[in-house]
N, C-alpha and C positions, 0 to 999 in steps of 0.2 A: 634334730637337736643332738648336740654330742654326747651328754650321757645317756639315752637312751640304749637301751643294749636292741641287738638283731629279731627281728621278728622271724617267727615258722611261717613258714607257705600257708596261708588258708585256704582250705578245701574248697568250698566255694569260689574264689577266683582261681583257682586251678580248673574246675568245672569250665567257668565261664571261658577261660582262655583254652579249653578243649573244645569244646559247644562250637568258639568261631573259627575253629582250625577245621574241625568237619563241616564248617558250614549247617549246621544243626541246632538252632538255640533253642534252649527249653521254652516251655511256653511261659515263664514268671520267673523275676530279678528281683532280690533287693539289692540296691547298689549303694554301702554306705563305706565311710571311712575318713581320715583325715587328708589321705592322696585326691587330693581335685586333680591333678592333673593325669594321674592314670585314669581317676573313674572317668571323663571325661573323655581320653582316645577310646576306653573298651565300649563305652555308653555308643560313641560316633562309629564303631566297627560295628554293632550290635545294629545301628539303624541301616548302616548301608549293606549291611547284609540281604534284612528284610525289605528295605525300601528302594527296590532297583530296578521300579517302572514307573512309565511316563505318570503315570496316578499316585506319585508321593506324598503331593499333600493331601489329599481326600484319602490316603490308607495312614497316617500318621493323625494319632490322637495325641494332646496333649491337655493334661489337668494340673492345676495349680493347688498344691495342698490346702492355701486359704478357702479356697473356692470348692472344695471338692463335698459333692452332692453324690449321694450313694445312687439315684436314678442316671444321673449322669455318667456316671462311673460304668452301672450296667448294660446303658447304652451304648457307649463305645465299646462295650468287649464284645456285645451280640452283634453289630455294625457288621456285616462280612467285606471283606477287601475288594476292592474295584481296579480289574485285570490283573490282579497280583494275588499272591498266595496266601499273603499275608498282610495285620493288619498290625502296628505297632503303636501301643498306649504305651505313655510317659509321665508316670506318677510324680510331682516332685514335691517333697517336702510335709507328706501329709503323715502324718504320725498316727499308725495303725493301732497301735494299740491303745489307743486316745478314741477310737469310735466310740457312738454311742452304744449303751448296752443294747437298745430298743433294735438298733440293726445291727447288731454284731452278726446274728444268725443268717441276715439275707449277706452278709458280706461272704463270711464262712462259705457259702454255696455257692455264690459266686465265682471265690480263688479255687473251689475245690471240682469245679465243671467248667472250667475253660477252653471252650473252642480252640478246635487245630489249628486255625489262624492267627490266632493271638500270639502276639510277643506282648506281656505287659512288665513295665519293668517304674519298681518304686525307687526314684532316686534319693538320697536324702544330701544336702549339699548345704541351706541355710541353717538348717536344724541337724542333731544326731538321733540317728534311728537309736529308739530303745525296747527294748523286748521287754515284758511283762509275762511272766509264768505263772503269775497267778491266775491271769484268765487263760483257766487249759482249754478249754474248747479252741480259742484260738490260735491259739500259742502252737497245737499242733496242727493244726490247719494250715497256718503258715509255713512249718516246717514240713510240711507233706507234699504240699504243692510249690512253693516259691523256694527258688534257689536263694540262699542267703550270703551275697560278694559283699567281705569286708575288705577293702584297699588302706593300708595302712603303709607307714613307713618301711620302704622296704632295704632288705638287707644292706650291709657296704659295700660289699663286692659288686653286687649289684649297680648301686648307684655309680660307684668307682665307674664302672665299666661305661654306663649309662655318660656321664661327664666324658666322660676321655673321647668317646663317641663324635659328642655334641660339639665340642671341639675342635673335634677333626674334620664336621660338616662346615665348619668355620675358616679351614685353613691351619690350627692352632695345634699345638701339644699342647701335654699338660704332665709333669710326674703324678704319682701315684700319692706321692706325698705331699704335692701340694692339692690334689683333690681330697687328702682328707684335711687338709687346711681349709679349704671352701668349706668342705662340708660342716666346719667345726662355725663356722664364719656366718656361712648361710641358714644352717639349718639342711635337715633333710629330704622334707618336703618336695619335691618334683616339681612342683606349680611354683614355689620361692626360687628355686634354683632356676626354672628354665629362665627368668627373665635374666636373672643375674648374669649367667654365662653367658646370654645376649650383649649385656653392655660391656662384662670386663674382654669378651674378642671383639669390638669394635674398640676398644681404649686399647687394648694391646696392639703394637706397635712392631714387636717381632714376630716369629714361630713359634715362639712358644713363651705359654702365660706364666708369670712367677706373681711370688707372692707380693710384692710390690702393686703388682697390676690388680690383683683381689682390692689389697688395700685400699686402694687408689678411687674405686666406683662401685665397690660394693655395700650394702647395709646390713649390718652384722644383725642378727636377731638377737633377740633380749640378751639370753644366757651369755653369746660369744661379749656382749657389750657390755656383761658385766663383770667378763675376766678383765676387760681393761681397767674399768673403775676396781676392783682388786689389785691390779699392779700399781694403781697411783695408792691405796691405802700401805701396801707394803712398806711403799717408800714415804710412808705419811706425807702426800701430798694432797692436802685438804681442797688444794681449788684445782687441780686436776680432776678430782673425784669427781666434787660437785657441777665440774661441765659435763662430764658424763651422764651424771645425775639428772643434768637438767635438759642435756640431749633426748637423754630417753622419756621424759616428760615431753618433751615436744612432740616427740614420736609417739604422742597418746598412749605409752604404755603407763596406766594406773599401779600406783604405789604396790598395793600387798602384791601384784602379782612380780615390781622390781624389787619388794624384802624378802622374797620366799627365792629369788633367784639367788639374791646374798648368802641369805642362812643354808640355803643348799650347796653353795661354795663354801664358805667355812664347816659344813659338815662335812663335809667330802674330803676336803684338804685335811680337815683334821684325823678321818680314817685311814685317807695313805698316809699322811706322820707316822702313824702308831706302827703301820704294818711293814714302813720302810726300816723303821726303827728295829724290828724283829726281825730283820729280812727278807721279806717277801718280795719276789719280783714283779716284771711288771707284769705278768700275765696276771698273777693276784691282784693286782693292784686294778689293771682293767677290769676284772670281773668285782670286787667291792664296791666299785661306783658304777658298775654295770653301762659301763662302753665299752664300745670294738674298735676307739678312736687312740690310739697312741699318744695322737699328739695332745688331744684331751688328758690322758692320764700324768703325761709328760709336766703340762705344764700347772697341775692340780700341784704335782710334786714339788716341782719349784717354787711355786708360793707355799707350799706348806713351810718346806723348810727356811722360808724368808720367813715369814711368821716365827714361827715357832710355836711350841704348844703350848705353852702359856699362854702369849696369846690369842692363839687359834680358840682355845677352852672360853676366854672372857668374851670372846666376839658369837661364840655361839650363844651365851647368856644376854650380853647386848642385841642379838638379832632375835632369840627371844622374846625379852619383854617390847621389843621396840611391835612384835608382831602383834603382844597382848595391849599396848598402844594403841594402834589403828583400828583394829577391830572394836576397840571397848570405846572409840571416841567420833573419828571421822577415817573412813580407810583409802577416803579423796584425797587425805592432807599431803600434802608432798615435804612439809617444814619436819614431819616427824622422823621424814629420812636422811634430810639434810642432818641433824642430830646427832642419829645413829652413825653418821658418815663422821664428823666431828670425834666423836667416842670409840669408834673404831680405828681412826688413824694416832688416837691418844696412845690406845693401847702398851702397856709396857710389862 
């Protein structure tokens, strides 16, 4: 998403992308994060590591967190590998700190005496792993023994590089600046983005992809899809808005989470007003809405100043009460936005 700002390295997936460089993985993962599609190649490097004899499936465990039975569980870790060195469980979805109290203690001994052969590795993917520090017995059990890999959005340079790559596996260029145009479009995500680049280098037609060709076949994610219904309020165009509006209703995106993208656009736009206004450039201006996206900051600027602060100021009180609306009544209703769409292109 574009205003997110650059994540630090986490220690843990630094671990883990050391572990597969030497060919040495610890013997316990957690593997959570919003990145499906890294967790996913390190998860697929991490099996073919250990599983790289004729006996894969008979040394490959796998538990489903609905289903997960603690005999169960300690049966596949004592299970020893057959012709291979190793034996690999694949935890998904079971929310550890959610045990029962009754077996907290036989789990504890479990994670904390695991066999040389074990690779076991907790994925979290339908659910978000949450930690609990209130139960310390556990709490450092887990941190003692189990490597903790959070995958999360990673940096831009990163991803830049990652796109421009993906591209070129394709045949295609790409500038730098229109990858962060994608990015602003797509979202961040690895797993939204690989399909994407998939379809806009088969719709592109030259060497190299412009932003035309983004346009063209791509699906902007909430945020990017809300800067456009913003450029139709600018220019008070009420049934401009409202197809947007109702795009993203079809897209099953539910109301508060389409008013919290508004209200976070008119609060934003309204913080660079203020700071363009004093002079700050854009580096300030980047780091106050906490993006590394230029072209994000760029065009926050431009509609600020089409707005203006006046009504920048009544649109943040209109998205407001419109939020104390949905919450206090139906936050299903989709008419309450339509409303606030009316009253915000009123604005004067």
């Amino acid at each position: 998403m574009a205003g997110k700002k650059e994540n630090r390295p986490d220690p843990g997936f630094e671990r883990l992308k050391a572990d597969i460089k030497a060919g040495v993985p610890a013997k316990a993962y957690i593997l959570a994060g919003q990145e499906t599609y890294l967790k996913d190649h390190y998860l697929g490097r991490l099996r073919s590591l250990i599983l790289d004899g004729p006996m894969e499936d008979f040394n490959c465990k796998y538990i489903d967190g609905s289903d997960f039975d603690l005999n169960g569980f300690a049966d596949a870790i004592d299970t020893p590998p057959s012709f291979a060195e190793r034996t690999f469980v694949e935890v998904r979805d079971y929310q550890i700190f959610d045990i029962d109290k009754d077996d907290t203690e036989e789990f504890i001994s479990i994670i904390s005496d695991l066999p040389e052969w074990v690779c076991l590795v907790f994925v979290y993917d339908a659910i978000e792993y949450r930690r609990d520090g209130r139960r310390t017995g556990l709490a450092k059990a887990v941190k003692d023994n189990i490597v903790t890999v959070t995958i999360d959005e990673q940096e831009r340079s990163d991803l830049i590089r990652w796109i421009t790559s993906h591209f070129r596996a394709h045949g295609k260029n790409i500038s730098r600046g229109d990858c962060d145009y994608l990015l602003f479009i797509c979202g961040s995500l690895m797993s939204g983005l690989n399909s994407e680049i998939e379809k806009i280098a088969s719709w592109c037609s030259g060497d190299t992809v412009t932003r035309a060709d983004i346009d063209a076949v791509a699906i902007p994610v909430l945020e990017a899809a809300v800067f456009d219904l913003t450029d139709a309020l600018c220019e008070r165009r009420v049934a401009k808005a409202a197809d947007v509006l109702s795009d993203l209703i079809t897209m099953q995106n539910e109301p508060l989470p389409i008013l919290g993208a508004i209200g976070t656009n008119f609060r934003r736009m309204f913080a660079v007003n203020v700071l363009d206004r004093n002079g700050a450039g854009m580096e300030e201006l980047m780091s106050a809405v906490k993006t590394t996206s230029e072209y994000y900051a760029r065009k926050l600027l431009e509609f600020s100043n089409r707005f203006g602060i006046r009504r920048l100021a009544k649109g943040i009180e209109l998205c407001a009460q419109a939020d104390l609306d949905l919450k206090g009544y139906s936050s299903s209703d989709p008419d309450r936005l339509s409303d606030l769409l009316v009253g915000l292109a009123g604005l004067s």
